[in-house]
C-alpha positions, 0 to 999 in steps of 0.5 A: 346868699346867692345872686347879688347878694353874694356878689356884693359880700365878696366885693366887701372885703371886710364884710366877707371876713366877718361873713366867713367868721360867722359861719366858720372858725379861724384855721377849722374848715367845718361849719359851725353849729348853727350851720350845720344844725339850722341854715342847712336844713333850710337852705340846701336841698333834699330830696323826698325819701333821702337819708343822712345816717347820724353819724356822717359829718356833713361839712357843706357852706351856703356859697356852694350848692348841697343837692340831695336827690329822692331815695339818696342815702349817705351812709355812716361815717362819710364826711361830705364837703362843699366849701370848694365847690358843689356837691350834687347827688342824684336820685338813688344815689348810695354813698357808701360806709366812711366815703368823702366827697369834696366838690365841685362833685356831681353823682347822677342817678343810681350811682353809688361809691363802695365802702372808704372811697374818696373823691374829690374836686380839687388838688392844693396848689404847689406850684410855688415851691418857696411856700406851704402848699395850704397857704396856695391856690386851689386847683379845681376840677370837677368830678362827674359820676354817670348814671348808674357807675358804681365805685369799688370800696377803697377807690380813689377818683382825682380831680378833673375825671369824668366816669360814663354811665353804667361803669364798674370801676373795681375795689382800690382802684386810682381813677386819674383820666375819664373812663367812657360810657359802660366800662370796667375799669381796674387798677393803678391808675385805673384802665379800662379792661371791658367794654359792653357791646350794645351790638352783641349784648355782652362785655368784651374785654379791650 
């Protein structure tokens, strides 16, 4: 459902109502079962080597794109959804034990979130104050996981952040900006606390 294909499905409004009837229940984000048990086996990618633990609830639509890479594992309980946007895990990504993501989010390789971390691409729109914010536009922001950055359990990453490669980012930390290139990051809102000086070959506290 890419390409002209999906162009002329949404320029057909009926036609898109009936499509996302199909896929989806009235007022239920989640696919249905033929969804989920048929169309994305076939339709999303996956890597060589990747596992989805049985108990995760894999939550992703064919007008965005799920992107599993070689050796990527997610773990028991995680709830992954890309109905606002694409979800891309890299090659050796870990998503740890009852973690969500919520695109538009990308995690490159070697990465990995810690048990119960929520990440997501998108806040619901309040900006109108007179209606239910459910009922307003989102507003997305994709997340970006360099290479190789871990993510404490119990960590929250917002819309629009980016984290550089190589960062630790400590347990229940809340990651509201971009964090750069081999950090530590703690706390809330998150700051940086180290930085690796790749001139001394060590972590510096900033």
């Amino acid at each position: 459902m890419r390409g002209s294909l999906k162009q002329k499905i949404k320029s057909i409004q009926g036609l898109q109502n009936l499509v996302i009837r199909l896929i989806t229940p009235a007022r239920n984000p989640r696919p249905r079962w033929w969804v989920r048990n048929i169309l994305t086996p076939i339709y999303h990618k996956k890597g060589k080597g990747a596992r989805i633990r049985r108990r995760s609830r894999i939550d992703v639509f064919p007008w965005n794109r799920f992107v599993i890479g070689r050796l990527t594992t997610i773990e028991d309980f995680c709830t992954i959804n890309n109905g606002s946007g694409d979800v891309i895990l890299g090659n050796r990504v870990r998503v740890g034990i009852g973690s969500v993501l919520i695109g538009p989010v990308t995690m490159k390789n070697g990465s990995g979130l810690g048990q119960h971390v929520f990440v997501s691409g998108f806040n619901h729109g309040f900006s109108d104050a007179t209606r239910n914010s459910s009922e307003q536009p989102l507003e997305i922001k994709p997340v970006v996981i360099g290479e190789e950055s871990h993510i404490g359990a119990n960590a929250v990453v917002v819309p629009g952040v980016t984290i550089g490669k190589r960062c630790q980012i400590g347990a229940g930390s809340v990651v509201t900006r971009d964090i750069p290139d081999f950090s530590v990051a703690v706390g809330n809102p998150a700051r940086v606390i180290k930085r690796y000086n790749h001139e001394k070959g060590k972590w510096e506290r900033v």
